[in-house]
Structures are given as structure tokens and as C-alpha cells.
C-alpha positions as CSV (number, residue, x, y, z in Angstrom):
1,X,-27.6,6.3,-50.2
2,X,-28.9,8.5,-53.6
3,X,-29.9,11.7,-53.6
4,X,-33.3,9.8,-55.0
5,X,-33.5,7.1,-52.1
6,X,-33.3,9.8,-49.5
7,X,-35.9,11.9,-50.8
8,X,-38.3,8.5,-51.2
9,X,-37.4,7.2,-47.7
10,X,-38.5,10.9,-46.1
11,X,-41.7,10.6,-48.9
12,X,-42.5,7.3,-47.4
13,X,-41.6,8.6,-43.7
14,X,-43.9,11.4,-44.4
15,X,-47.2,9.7,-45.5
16,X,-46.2,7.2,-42.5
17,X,-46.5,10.2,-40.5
18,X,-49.5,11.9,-42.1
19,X,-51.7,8.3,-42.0
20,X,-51.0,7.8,-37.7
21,X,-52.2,12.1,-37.5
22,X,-55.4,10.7,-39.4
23,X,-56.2,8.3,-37.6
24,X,-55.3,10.0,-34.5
25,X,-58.1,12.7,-35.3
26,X,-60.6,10.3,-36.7
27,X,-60.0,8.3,-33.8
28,X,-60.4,11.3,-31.1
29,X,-63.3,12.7,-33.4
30,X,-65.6,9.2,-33.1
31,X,-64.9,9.0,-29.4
32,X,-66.9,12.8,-29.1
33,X,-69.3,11.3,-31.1
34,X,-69.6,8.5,-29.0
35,X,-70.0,10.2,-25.9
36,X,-72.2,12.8,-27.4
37,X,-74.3,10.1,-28.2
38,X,-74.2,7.6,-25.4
39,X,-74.1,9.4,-21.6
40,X,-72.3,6.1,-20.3
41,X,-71.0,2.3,-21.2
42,X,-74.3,1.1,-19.9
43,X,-76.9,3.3,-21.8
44,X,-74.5,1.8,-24.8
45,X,-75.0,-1.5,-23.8
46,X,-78.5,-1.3,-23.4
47,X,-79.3,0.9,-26.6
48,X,-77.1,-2.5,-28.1
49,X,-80.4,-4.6,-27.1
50,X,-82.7,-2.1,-29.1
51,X,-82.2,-3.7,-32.5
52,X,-80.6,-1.9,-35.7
53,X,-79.4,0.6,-33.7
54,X,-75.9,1.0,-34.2
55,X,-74.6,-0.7,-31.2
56,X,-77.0,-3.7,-31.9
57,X,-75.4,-3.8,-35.1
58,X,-72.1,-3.9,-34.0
59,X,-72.6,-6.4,-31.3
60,X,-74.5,-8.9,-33.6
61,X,-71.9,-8.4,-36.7
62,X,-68.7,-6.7,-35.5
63,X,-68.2,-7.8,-31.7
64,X,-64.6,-6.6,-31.9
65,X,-65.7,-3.0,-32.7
66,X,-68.1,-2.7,-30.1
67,X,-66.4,-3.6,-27.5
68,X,-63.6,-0.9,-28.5
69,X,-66.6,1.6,-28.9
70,X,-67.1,0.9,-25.0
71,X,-63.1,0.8,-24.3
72,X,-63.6,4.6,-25.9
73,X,-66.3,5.6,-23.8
74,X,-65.4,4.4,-20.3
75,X,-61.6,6.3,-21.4
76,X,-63.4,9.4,-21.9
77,X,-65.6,9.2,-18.9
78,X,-62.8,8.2,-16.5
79,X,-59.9,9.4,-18.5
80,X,-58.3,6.2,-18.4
81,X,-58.2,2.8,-20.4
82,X,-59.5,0.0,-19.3
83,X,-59.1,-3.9,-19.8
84,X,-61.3,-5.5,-22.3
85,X,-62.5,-7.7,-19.7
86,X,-63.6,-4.4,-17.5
87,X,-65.7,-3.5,-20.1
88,X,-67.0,-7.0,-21.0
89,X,-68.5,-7.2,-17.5
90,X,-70.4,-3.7,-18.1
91,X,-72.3,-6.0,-20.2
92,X,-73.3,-8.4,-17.6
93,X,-73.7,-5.9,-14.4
94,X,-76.5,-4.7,-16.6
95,X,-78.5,-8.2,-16.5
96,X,-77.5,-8.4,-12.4
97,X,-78.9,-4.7,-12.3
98,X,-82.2,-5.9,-14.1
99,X,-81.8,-3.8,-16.8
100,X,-82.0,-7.0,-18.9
101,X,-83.5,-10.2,-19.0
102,X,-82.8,-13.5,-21.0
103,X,-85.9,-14.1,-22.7
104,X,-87.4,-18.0,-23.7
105,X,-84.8,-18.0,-26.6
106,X,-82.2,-16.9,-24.7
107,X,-82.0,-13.7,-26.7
108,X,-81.5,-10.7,-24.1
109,X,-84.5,-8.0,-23.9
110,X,-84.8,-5.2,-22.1
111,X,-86.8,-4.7,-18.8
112,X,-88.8,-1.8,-18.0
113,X,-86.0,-0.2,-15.5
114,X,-83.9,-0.7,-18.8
115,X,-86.0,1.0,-21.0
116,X,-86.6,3.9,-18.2
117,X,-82.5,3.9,-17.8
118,X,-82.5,4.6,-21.7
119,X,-85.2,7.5,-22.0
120,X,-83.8,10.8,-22.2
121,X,-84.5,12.6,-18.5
122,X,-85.6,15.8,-18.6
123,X,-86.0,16.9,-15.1
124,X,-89.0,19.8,-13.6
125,X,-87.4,23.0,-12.8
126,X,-88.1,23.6,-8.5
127,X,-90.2,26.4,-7.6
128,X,-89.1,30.2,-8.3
129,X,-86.3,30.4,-6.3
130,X,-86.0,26.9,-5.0
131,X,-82.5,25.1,-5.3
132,X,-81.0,21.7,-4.8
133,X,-78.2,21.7,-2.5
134,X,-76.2,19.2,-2.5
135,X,-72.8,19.0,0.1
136,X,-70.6,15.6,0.7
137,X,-67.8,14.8,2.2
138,X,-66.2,11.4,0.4
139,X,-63.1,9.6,2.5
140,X,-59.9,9.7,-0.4
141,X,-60.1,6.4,-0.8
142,X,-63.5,6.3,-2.2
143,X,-62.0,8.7,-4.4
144,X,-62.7,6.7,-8.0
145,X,-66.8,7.2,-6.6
146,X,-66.2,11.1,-5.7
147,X,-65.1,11.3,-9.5
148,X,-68.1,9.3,-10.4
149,X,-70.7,11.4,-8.5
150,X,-69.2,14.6,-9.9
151,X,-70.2,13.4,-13.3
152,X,-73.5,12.0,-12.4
153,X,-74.1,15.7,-10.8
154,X,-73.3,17.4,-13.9
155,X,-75.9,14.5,-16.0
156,X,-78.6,16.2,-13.7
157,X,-77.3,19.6,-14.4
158,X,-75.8,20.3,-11.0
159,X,-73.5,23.1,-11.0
160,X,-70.5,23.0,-8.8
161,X,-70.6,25.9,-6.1
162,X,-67.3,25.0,-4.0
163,X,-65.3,21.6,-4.4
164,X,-67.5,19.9,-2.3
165,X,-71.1,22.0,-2.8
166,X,-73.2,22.0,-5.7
167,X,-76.6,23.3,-6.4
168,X,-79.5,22.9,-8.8
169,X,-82.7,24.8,-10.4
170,X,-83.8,21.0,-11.5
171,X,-86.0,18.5,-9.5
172,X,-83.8,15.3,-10.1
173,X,-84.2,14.0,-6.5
174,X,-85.6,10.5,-7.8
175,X,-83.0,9.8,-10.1
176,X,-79.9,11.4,-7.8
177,X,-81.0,9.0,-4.7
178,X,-81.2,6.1,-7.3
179,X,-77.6,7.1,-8.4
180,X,-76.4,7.7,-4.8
181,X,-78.0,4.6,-3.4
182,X,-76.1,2.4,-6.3
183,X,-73.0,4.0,-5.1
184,X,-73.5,3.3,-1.6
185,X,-72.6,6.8,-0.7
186,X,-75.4,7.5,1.6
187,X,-73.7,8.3,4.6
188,X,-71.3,11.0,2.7
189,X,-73.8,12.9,1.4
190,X,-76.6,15.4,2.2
191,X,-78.9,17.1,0.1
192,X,-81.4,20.0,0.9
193,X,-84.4,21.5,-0.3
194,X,-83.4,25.5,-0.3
195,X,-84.6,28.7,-1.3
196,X,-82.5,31.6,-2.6
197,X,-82.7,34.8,-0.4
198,X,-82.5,37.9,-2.1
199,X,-81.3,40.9,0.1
């Protein structure tokens, strides 16, 4: 091998290797954006009934890339990938969650739950010195929900006290039964009403 055809091979080797680094940032920068965007695959799947919204759009002409848009987000949110058919059935648990309904055409529409799911939830701050307490105590092999309600505490602005303990200045009581209901993690958790004592 020339002098010349070494230096073009490590050229070649070398835009090779620039091209995966840009598309390894432009793909790590879109899935932030995503999840900036979008708190979760559902609110994605239900803003993609909303039409010419960007998930709309996707899902009517580019199927492919929105479902890989909701492969990103469930990786970020759980930290791991998941099968295409996983996330395909995201789609569906929101129509057996009656978030959506099949309308007279057949096209899918939201419900009102759906469209409550979607709006942005901006919780009342409790009383002076009033605090959510919130203590549970899930088995390890309900780990996968334990992960879950840890992010679903920091959505309602829950801040983490001890592993186990968090608290919050924010009345989300509604929305954090709703979430522990759905989980069925009733009997693991308590939460309490309490008042911060000043000495």
C-alpha cells in the first residue's frame, strides 16, 4: 500500500468516524428535546391525536419515526430500550385507559380524562408551613414500580428526604392517588398531611 492510499484510507476512516460522533450527538440532543417536551410515552401518544402537532404528523406520515421517538423516550425514562412492540402497546393501553375513543369514522379522539392527562398541572402550594409526606415501603420485586413512583414524585415536585421519604410544599394529592391507584401500590404507601415545626 502507497504512501497516498494510506493517507485516503485514514481520510475515509476519519469522516467514517466524525459522521457516527454526529449522529451520536444529534441523536442524544433530540432525545432531551423529546423528553423536555413530552413528560412520558403516553402524553406523546395522546398529543399524537391533537392534529399537526408534531407527533400527529409523524404518526399520519412517518409511522417509522414515531415510533422510534417513543423507543427514545421510554429509554430515557427507564434507562433502557425497549421492543418496538412495548411501545406499540403504549398506544393501545391509552384507549383501554379511556384516554381515547374510536369515533363513528373510526378515527381515534381524545376523551376528556385525555385531554385533562395532556394539560400542563400546575399544583396549589399547602398552607404556610404545611408539607406532603410521603413514606413507602415497596417489596424488591416490585422494584420496576418503586423506579416508576420515584419519577412520578419528582413530576409533582416531591423532593426526596431519605431513600424511602419524600415531602412536598405542593397540593397534588388528586393526581398522586390517581398515579398510586394505577400502580396498585396502595398498600405500600402512606402519605400525610404535616406541618413543619420550627424550634
Amino acid at each position: 500500500m502507497t504512501d497516498r492510499e494510506e493517507l485516503n484510507r485514514l481520510r475515509r476512516k476519519a469522516q467514517i468516524q466524525a459522521q457516527r460522533d454526529y449522529w451520536r450527538v444529534w441523536y442524544k440532543q433530540e432525545e432531551e428535546r423529546l423528553n423536555r417536551k413530552y413528560r412520558s410515552a403516553s402524553h406523546y401518544v395522546l398529543a399524537s391525536l391533537i392534529p399537526f402537532t408534531e407527533p400527529n404528523l409523524k404518526l399520519a406520515f412517518k409511522p417509522s419515526v414515531f415510533f422510534a421517538d417513543l423507543n427514545k423516550l421510554s429509554a430515557a425514562k427507564s434507562r433502557q430500550q425497549f421492543q418496538l412492540k412495548t411501545i406499540k402497546s403504549a398506544y393501545y393501553r391509552t384507549m383501554r385507559q379511556g384516554l381515547v375513543y374510536l369515533d363513528e369514522d373510526g378515527m381515534p379522539r381524545l376523551t376528556t380524562k385525555g385531554h385533562r392527562r395532556l394539560e400542563l398541572y400546575q399544583p396549589k402550594i399547602l398552607g404556610k408551613n404545611a408539607r406532603l409526606l410521603l413514606v413507602f415501603d415497596i417489596p424488591e420485586r416490585l422494584r420496576h414500580k418503586r423506579d416508576k413512583l420515584r419519577t412520578i414524585l419528582k413530576e409533582f415536585r416531591f423532593q426526596q428526604i431519605q431513600k424511602s421519604v419524600w415531602e412536598s410544599r405542593y397540593d397534588s394529592r388528586q393526581y398522586l392517588y390517581e398515579a398510586i391507584k394505577e400502580e396498585r401500590l396502595e398498600e405500600y404507601i402512606v402519605v400525610y398531611e404535616s406541618v413543619v415545626l420550627n424550634f
